[in-house]
C-alpha positions in Angstrom: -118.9 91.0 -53.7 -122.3 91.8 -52.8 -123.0 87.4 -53.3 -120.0 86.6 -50.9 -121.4 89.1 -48.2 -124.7 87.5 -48.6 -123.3 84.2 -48.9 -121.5 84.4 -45.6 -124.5 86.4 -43.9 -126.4 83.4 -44.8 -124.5 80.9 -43.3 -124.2 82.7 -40.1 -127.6 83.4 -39.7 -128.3 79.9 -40.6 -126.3 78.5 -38.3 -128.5 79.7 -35.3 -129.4 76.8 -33.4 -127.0 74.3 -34.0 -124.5 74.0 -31.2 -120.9 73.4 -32.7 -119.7 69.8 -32.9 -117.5 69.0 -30.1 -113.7 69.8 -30.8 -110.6 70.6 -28.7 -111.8 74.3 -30.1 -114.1 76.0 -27.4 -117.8 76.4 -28.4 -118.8 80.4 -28.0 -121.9 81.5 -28.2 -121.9 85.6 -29.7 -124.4 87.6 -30.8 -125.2 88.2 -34.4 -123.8 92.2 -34.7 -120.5 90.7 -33.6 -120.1 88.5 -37.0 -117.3 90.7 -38.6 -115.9 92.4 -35.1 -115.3 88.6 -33.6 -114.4 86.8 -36.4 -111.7 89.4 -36.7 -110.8 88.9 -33.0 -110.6 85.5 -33.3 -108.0 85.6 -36.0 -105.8 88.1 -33.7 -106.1 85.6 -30.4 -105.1 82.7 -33.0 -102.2 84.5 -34.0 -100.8 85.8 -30.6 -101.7 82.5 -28.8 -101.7 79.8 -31.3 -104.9 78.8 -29.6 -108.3 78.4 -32.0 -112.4 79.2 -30.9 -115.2 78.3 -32.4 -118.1 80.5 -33.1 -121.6 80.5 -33.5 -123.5 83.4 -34.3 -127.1 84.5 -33.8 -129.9 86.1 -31.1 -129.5 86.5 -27.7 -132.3 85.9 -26.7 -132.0 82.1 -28.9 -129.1 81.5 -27.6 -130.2 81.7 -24.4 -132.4 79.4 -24.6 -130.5 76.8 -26.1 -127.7 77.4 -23.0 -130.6 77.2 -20.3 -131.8 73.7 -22.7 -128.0 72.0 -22.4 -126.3 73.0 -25.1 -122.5 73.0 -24.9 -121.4 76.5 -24.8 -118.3 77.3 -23.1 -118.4 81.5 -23.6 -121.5 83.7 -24.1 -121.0 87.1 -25.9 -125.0 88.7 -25.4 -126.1 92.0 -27.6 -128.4 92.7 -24.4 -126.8 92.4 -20.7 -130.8 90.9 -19.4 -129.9 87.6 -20.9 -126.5 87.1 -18.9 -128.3 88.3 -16.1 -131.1 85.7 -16.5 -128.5 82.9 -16.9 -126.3 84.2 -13.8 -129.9 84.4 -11.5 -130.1 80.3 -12.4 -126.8 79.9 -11.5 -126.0 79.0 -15.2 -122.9 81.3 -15.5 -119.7 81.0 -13.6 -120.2 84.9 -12.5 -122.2 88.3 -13.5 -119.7 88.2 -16.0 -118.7 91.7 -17.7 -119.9 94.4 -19.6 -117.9 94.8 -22.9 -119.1 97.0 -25.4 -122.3 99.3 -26.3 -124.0 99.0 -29.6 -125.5 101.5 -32.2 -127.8 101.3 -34.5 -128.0 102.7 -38.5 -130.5 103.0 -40.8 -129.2 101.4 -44.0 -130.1 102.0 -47.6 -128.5 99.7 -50.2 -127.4 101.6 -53.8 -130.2 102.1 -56.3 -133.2 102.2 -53.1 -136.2 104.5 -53.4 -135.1 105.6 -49.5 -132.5 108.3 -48.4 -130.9 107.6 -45.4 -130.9 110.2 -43.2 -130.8 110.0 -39.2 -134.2 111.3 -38.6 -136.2 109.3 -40.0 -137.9 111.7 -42.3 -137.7 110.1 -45.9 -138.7 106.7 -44.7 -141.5 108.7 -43.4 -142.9 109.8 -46.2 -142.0 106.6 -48.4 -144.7 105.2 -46.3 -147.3 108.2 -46.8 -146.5 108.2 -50.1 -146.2 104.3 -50.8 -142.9 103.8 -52.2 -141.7 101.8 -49.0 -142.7 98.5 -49.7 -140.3 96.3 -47.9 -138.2 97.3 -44.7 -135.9 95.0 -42.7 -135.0 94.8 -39.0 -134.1 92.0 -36.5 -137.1 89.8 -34.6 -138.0 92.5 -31.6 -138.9 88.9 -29.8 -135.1 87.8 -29.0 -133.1 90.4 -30.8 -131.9 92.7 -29.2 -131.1 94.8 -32.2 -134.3 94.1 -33.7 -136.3 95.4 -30.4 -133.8 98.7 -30.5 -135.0 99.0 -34.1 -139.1 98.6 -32.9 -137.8 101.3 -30.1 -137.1 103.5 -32.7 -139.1 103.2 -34.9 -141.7 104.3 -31.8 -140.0 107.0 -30.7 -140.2 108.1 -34.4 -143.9 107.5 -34.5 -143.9 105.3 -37.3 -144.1 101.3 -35.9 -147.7 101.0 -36.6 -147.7 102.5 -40.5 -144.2 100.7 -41.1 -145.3 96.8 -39.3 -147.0 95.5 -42.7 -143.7 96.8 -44.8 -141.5 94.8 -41.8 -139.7 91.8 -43.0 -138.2 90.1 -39.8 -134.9 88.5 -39.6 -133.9 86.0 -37.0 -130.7 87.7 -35.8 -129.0 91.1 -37.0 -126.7 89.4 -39.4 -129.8 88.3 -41.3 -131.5 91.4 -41.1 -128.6 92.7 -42.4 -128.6 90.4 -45.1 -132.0 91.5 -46.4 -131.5 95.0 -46.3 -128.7 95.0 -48.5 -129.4 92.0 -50.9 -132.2 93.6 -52.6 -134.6 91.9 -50.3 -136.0 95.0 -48.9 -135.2 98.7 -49.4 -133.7 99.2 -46.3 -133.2 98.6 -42.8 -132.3 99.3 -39.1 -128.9 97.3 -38.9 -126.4 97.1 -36.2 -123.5 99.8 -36.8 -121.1 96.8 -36.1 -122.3 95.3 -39.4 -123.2 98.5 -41.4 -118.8 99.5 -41.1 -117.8 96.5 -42.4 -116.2 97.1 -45.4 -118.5 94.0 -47.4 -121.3 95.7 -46.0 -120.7 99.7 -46.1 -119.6 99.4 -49.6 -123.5 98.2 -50.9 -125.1 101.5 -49.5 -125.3 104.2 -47.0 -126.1 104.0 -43.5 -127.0 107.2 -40.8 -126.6 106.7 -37.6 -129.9 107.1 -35.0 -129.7 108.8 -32.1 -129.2 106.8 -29.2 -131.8 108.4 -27.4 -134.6 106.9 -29.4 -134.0 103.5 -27.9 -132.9 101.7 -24.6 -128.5 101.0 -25.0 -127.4 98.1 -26.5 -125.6 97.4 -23.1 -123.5 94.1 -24.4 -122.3 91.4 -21.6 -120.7 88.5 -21.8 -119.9 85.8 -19.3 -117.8 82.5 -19.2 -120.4 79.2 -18.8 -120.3 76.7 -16.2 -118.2 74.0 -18.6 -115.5 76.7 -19.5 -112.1 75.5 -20.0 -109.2 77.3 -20.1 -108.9 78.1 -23.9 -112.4 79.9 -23.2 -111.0 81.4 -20.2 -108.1 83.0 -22.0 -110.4 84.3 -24.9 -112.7 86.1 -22.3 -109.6 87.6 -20.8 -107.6 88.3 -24.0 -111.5 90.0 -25.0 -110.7 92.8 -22.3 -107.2 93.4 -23.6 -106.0 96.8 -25.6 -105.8 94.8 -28.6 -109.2 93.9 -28.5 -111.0 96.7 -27.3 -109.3 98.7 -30.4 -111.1 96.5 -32.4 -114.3 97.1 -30.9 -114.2 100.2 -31.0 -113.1 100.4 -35.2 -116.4 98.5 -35.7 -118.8 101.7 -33.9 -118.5 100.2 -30.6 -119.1 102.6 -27.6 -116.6 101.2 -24.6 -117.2 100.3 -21.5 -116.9 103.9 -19.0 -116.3 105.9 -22.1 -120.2 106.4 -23.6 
């Protein structure tokens, strides 16, 4: 189990970068933390509208790039609400678009690590005072936005400066995710959305941090310019009951309900 969740990890966070082929199917863009939450979303819209998307995962801040460079992205499903808001200010989004989840974050601790997991932060501590922490996993602060919640929080904690030679960087959150529980690293500060995933939660523990030791994970998304009406109906059928359910299942904090 644990080399199918890191197999498909892998892929995901290897895809970042490479726009989808074209296809009837719509090209979305999502963030990495989303990898299990819309994958099972767009197994639901598939079944209650016969209608198929196809998704790429990785960073916001990457994928923003790539949209404001060309590439053919019909949806854009952001960890951080800036980058939607960068797009819309260039006119590169049909609208402001809508906020449609907040994220959490965990510190995670795969089975047989030298760290306890525990919410304040006070055993990874003193692994690094005592020098049993030797590797430690998060997303790239740069254009994650998981990654720079992670760096946030580590601050608040008081520990980025001791921890930053331990830090092994991922590109997204999926990847991160991928080192902290593959054996990779000892541990890491993982998106909730990834962490209650049954692959994932089933390698080791997780605690959840306080949401005051970072900025929220305010999550937008917004339909792009070249949006057809398969895209359309997924952004719509994303605001649904149905869907939100699912959001919230994977940690999710809703829209007016933080």
């Amino acid at each position: 189990m644990r080399r199918r969740l890191l197999a498909v990890l892998l892929s995901l966070a290897l895809s970042v970068g490479a726009a989808p082929a074209a296809a009837q199917a719509p090209a979305i863009a999502a963030a990495a933390d989303l990898t299990f939450a819309l994958a099972e979303l767009a197994d639901l819209f598939k079944a209650a509208t016969g209608r198929e998307v196809r998704i790429a995962f990785g960073s916001s801040g990457n994928f923003t790039q790539q949209i404001e460079n060309g590439a053919p992205f019909e949806l854009f499903l952001s960890a951080d609400e800036s980058y939607i808001e960068r797009l819309a200010a260039k006119r590169m989004t049909r609208d402001a678009g809508v906020l449609y989840a907040i994220g959490r974050i965990v510190l995670f601790v795969p089975k047989g690590s030298a760290l306890k997991s525990d919410p304040a932060l006070s055993d990874l501590r003193a692994a690094i005072g005592d020098r049993r922490l030797k590797r430690f996993a998060i997303a790239n602060p740069e254009h994650a936005p998981y990654g720079r919640a992670a760096r946030e929080a580590l601050q608040a904690a008081g520990l980025w400066t001791s921890i930053q030679p331990a830090l092994v960087l991922g590109e997204n959150a999926a990847q991160a995710t991928q080192f902290a529980t593959s054996g990779s690293a000892q541990g890491g500060i993982i998106p909730l959305s990834l962490a209650m995933a049954p692959e994932v939660a089933r390698l080791g523990t997780a605690a959840l941090l306080s949401d005051t030791t970072h900025q929220p994970l305010r999550q937008r998304m917004a339909l792009l310019p070249r949006a057809g009406p398969v895209a359309a109906e997924f952004y719509a059928w994303l605001q649904t009951k149905p869907a939100r359910a699912v959001f919230v299942r994977y940690g999710f904090v809703l829209p007016g309900e933080a």
